[in-house]
VMD Tcl script that draws the C-alpha trace (Angstrom):
set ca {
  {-54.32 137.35 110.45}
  {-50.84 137.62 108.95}
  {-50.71 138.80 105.79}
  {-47.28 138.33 103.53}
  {-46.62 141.23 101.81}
  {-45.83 140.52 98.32}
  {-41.89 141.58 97.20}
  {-41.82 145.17 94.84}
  {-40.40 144.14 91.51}
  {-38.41 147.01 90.20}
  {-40.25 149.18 87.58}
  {-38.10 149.20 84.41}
  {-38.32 149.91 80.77}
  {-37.36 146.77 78.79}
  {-35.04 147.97 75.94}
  {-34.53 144.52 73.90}
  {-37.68 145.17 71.85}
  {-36.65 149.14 71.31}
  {-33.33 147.68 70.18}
  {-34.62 145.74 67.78}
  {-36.58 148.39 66.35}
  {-33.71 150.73 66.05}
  {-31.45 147.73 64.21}
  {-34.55 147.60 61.65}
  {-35.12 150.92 61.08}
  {-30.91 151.09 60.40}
  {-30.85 147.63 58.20}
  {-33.47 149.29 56.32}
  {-31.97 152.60 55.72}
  {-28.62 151.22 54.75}
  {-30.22 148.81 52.04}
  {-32.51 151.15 50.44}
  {-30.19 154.38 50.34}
  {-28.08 154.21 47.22}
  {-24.70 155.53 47.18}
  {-23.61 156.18 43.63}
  {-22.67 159.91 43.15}
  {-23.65 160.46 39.81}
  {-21.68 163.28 37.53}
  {-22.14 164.64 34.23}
  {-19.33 165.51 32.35}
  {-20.12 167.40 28.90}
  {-17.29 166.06 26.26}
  {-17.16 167.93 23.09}
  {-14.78 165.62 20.68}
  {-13.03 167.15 17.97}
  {-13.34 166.57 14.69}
  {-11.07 165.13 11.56}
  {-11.90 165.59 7.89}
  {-8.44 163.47 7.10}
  {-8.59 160.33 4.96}
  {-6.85 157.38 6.78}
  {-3.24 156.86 6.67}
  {-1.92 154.49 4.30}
  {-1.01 151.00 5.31}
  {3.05 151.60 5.94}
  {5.52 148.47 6.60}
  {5.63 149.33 10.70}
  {5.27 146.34 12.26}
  {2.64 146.12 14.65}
  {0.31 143.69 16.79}
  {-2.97 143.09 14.99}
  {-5.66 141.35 17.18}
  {-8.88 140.41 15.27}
  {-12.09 139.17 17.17}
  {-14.95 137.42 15.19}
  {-18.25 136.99 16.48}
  {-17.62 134.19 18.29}
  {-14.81 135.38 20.48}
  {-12.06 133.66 18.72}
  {-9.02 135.79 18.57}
  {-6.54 135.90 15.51}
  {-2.78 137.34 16.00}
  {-1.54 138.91 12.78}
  {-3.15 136.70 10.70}
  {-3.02 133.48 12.82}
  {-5.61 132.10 14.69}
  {-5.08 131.12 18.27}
  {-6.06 127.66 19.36}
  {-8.70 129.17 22.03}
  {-9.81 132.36 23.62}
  {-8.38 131.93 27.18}
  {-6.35 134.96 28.65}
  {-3.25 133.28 28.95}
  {-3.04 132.06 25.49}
  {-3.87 135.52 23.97}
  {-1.26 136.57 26.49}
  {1.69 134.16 25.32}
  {1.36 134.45 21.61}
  {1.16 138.57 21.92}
  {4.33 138.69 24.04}
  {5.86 136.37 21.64}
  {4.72 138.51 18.69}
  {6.11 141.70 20.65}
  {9.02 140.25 21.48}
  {9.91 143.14 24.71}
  {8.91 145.62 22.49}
  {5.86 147.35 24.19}
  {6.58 150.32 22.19}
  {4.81 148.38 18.96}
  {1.35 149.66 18.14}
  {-1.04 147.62 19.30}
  {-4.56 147.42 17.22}
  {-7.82 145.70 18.37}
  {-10.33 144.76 15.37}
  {-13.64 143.38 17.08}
  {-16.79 142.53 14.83}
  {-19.88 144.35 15.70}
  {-21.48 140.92 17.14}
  {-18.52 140.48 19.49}
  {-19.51 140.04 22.94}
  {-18.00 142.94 25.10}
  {-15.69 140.42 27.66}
  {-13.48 139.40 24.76}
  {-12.32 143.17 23.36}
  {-12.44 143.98 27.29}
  {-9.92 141.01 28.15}
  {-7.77 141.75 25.05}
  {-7.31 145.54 26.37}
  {-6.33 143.83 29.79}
  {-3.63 141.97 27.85}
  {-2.48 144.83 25.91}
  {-2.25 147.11 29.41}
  {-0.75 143.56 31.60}
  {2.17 143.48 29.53}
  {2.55 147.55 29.31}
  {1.58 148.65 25.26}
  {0.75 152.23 25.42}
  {0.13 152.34 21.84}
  {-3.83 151.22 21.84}
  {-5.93 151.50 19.04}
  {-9.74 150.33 18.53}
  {-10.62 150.35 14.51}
  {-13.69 150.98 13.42}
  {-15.88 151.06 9.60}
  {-16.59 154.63 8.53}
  {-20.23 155.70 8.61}
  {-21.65 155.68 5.25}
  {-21.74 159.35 4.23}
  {-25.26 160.96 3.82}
  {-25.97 164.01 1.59}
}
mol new
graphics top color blue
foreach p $ca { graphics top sphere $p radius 0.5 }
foreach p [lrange $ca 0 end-1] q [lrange $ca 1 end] { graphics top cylinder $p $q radius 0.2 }
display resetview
């Protein structure tokens, strides 16, 4: 009798499951690793005992913010609160001069986007002058 002999198949490792594994195990790490480096600075702010300055005839850009986002340049409200149109009537207002003080009023209720996008305007069209005015703390004794 003539037997066949059956063919060797090579003896190998098959690495497409390990692979896999190893793209897991990295997907993994990368998503639950955070990396925020976190520092703690310790600011120590001086103090005034000064009573505010006087109103004085400089002329300046006043920017008022109710509750409802609606912005008001130097006493005039503007027809919406869309970037470009707080943008236009402040550089009308300034006319060029970025030297002019340039005050944000917000009340307390005012969502954050609408005193951030005002600062954007002021810094966009180059003020350096940028002030935030707050109500003094009732005094307690």
């Amino acid at each position: 009798m003539k037997f066949t002999r059956q063919r060797s198949q090579e003896v190998g490792v098959d690495l497409t499951p390990l692979i896999d594994v190893v793209f897991l195990l990295l997907i993994f790490f990368m998503v639950s690793t955070t990396f925020t480096r976190e520092s703690h600075l310790q600011v120590v702010l001086p103090e005034a005992s000064g009573e505010p300055s006087a109103a004085s005839e400089v002329k300046q850009i006043d920017v008022v913010i109710n509750a409802e986002g609606q912005y008001i340049l130097n006493d005039k409200a503007l027809v919406n609160n869309r970037r470009e149109t707080l943008e236009r009537g402040v550089s009308e207002l300034a006319e060029g001069d970025t030297d002019l003080p340039f005050v944000i009023t917000a009340d307390a209720r005012t969502p954050h986007e609408y005193v951030v996008r005002a600062m954007d305007v002021a810094g966009r069209l180059g003020f350096a002058k940028l002030s935030i005015t707050t109500e003094r703390e009732a005094e307690t004794q």
